[in-house]
Z-matrix of the N, CA and C atoms (Angstrom, degrees):
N
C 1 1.445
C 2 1.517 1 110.17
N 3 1.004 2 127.93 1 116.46
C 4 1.431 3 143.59 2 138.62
C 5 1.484 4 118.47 3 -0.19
N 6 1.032 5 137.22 4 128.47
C 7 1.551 6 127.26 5 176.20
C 8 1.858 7 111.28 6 -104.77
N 9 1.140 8 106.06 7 118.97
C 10 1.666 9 98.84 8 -152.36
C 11 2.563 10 86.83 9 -85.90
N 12 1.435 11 93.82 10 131.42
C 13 1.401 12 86.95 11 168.29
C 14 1.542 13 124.34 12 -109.84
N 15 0.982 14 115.00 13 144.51
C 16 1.424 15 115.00 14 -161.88
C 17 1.335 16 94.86 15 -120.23
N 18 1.398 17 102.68 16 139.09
C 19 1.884 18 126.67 17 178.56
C 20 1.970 19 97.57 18 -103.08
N 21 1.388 20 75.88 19 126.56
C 22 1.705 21 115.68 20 -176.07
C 23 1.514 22 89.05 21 -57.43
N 24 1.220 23 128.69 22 147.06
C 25 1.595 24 121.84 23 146.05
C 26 1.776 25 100.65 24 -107.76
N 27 1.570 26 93.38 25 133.64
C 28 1.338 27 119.49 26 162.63
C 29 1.593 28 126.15 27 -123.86
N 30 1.405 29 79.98 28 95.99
C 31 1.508 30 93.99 29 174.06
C 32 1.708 31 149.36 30 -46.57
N 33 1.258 32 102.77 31 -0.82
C 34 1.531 33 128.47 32 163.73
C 35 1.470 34 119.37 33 -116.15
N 36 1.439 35 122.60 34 12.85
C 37 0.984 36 119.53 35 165.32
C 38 1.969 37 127.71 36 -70.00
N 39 1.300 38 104.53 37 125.75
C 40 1.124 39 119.94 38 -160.44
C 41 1.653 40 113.75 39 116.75
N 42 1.309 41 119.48 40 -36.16
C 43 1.484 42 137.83 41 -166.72
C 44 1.338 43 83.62 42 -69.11
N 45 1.633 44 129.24 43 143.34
C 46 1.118 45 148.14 44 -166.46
C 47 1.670 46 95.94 45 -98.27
N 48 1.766 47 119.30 46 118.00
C 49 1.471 48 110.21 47 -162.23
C 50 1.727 49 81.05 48 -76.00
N 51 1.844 50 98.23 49 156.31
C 52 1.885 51 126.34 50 176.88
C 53 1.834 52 98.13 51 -62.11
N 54 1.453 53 128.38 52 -39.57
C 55 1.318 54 134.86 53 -173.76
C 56 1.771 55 105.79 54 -55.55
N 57 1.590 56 111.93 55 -53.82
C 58 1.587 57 110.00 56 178.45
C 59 1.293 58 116.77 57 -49.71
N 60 1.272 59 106.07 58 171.70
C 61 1.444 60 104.23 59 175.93
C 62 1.506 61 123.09 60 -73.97
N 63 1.780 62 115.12 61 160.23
C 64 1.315 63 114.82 62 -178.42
C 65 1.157 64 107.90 63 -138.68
N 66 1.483 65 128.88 64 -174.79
C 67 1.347 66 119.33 65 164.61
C 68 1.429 67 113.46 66 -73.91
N 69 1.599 68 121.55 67 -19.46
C 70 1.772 69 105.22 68 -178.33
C 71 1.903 70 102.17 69 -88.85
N 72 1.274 71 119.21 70 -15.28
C 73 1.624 72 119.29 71 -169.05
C 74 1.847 73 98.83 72 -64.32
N 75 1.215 74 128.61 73 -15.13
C 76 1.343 75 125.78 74 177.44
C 77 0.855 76 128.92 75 -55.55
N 78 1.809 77 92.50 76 -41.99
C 79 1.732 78 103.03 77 -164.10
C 80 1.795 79 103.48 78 -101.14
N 81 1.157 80 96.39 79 -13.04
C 82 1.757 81 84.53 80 168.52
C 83 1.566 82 119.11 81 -86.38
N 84 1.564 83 116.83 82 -25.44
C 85 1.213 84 117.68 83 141.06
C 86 1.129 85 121.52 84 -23.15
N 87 1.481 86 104.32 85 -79.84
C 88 1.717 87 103.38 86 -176.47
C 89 1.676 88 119.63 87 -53.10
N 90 1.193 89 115.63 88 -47.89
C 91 1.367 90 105.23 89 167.78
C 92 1.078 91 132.35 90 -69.21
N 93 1.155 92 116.77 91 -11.63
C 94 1.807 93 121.18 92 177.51
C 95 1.749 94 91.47 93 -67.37
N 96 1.654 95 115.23 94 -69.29
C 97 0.999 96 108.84 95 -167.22
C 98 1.227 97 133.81 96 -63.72
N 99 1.397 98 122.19 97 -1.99
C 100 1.595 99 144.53 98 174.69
C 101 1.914 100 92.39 99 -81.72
N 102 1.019 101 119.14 100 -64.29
C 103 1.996 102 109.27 101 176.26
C 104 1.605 103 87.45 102 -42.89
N 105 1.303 104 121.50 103 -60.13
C 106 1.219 105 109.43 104 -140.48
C 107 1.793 106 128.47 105 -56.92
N 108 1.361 107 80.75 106 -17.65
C 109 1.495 108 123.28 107 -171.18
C 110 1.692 109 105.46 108 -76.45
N 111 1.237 110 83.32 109 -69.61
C 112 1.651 111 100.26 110 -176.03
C 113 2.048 112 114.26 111 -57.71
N 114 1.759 113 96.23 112 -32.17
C 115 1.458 114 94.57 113 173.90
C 116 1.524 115 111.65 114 -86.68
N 117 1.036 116 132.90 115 -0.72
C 118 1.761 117 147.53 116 144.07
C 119 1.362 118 92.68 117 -44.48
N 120 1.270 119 117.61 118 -85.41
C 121 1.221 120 129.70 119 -153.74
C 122 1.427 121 115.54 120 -49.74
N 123 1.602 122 119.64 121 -37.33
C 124 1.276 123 119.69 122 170.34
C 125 1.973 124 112.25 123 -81.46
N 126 1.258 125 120.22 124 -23.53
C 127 1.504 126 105.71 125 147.58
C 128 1.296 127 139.56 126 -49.45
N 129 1.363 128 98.55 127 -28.90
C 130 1.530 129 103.47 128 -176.20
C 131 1.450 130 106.45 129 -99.15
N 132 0.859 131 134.37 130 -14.36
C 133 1.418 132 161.37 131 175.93
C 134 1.876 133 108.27 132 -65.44
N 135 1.481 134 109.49 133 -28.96
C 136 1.254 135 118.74 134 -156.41
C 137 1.170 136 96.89 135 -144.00
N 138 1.584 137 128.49 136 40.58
C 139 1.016 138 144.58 137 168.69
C 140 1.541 139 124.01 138 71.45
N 141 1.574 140 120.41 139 5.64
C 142 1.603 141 113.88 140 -173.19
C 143 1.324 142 109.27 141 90.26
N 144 1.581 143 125.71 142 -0.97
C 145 2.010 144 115.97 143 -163.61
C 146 1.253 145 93.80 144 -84.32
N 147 1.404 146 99.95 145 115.53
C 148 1.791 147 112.25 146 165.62
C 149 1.673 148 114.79 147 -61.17
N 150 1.261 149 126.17 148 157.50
C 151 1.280 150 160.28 149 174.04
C 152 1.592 151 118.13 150 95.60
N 153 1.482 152 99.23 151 5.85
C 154 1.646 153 96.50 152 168.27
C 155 1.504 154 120.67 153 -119.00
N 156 1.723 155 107.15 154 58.50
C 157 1.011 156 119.26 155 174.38
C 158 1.530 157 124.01 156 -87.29
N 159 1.495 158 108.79 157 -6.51
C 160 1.658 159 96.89 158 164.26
C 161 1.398 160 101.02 159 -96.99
N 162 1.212 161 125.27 160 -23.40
C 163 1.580 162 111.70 161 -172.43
C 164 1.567 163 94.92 162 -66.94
N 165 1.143 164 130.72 163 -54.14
C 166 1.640 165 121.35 164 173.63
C 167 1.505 166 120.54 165 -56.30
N 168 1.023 167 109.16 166 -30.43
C 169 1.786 168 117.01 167 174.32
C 170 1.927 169 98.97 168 -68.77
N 171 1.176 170 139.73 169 -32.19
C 172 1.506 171 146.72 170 -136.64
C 173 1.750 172 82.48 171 -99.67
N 174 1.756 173 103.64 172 -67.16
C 175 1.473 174 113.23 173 -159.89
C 176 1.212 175 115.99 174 -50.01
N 177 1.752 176 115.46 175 -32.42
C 178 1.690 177 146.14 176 -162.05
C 179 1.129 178 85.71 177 -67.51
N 180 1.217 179 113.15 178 -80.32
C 181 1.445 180 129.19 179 -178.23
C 182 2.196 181 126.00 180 -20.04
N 183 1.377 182 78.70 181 -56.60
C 184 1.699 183 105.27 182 -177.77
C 185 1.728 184 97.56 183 -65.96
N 186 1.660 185 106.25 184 -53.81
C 187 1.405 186 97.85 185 -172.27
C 188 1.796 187 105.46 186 -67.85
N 189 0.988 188 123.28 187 -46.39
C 190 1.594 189 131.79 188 -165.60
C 191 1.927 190 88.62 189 -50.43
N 192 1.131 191 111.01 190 -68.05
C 193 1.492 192 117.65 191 -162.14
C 194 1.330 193 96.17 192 -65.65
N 195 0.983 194 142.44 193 19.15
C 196 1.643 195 125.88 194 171.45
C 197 1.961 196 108.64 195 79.67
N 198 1.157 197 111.54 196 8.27
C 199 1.328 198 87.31 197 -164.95
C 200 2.291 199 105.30 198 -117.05
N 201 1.572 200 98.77 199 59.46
C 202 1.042 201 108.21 200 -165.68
C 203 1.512 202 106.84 201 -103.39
N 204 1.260 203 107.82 202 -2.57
C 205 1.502 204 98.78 203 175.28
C 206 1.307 205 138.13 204 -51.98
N 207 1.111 206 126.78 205 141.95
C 208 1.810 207 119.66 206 -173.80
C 209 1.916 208 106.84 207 -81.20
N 210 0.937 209 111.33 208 136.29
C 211 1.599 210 91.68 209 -174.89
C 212 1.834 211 93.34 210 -103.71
């Protein structure tokens, strides 16, 4: 016997998947990798001691986005 195969219908086919690239995925690229950079920079900055990589990922962040002011 024959094995009969059946095609799935997917209903967004053709629809460009949100994951590929776009014209706005560039620029968050670029800024992701500018924190990413900048929270390097405060590891190394603070001698290399691992486990305070979100507190350096947070500050990167705050300084990159403008929001470093002291209140």
């Amino acid at each position: 016997m024959k094995k009969q195969l059946f095609k799935k219908e997917r209903p967004n086919e053709g629809v460009p998947d949100a994951t590929q690239g776009s014209q706005e995925t560039p620029g968050v690229d670029d800024l992701q990798a500018c924190i990413a950079h900048r929270a390097y920079e405060l590891y190394e900055q603070e001698g290399c001691c691992h486990g305070h990589d979100l507190d350096h990922w947070l500050q990167a962040e705050q300084e990159v986005l403008g929001g470093d002011q002291k209140s």
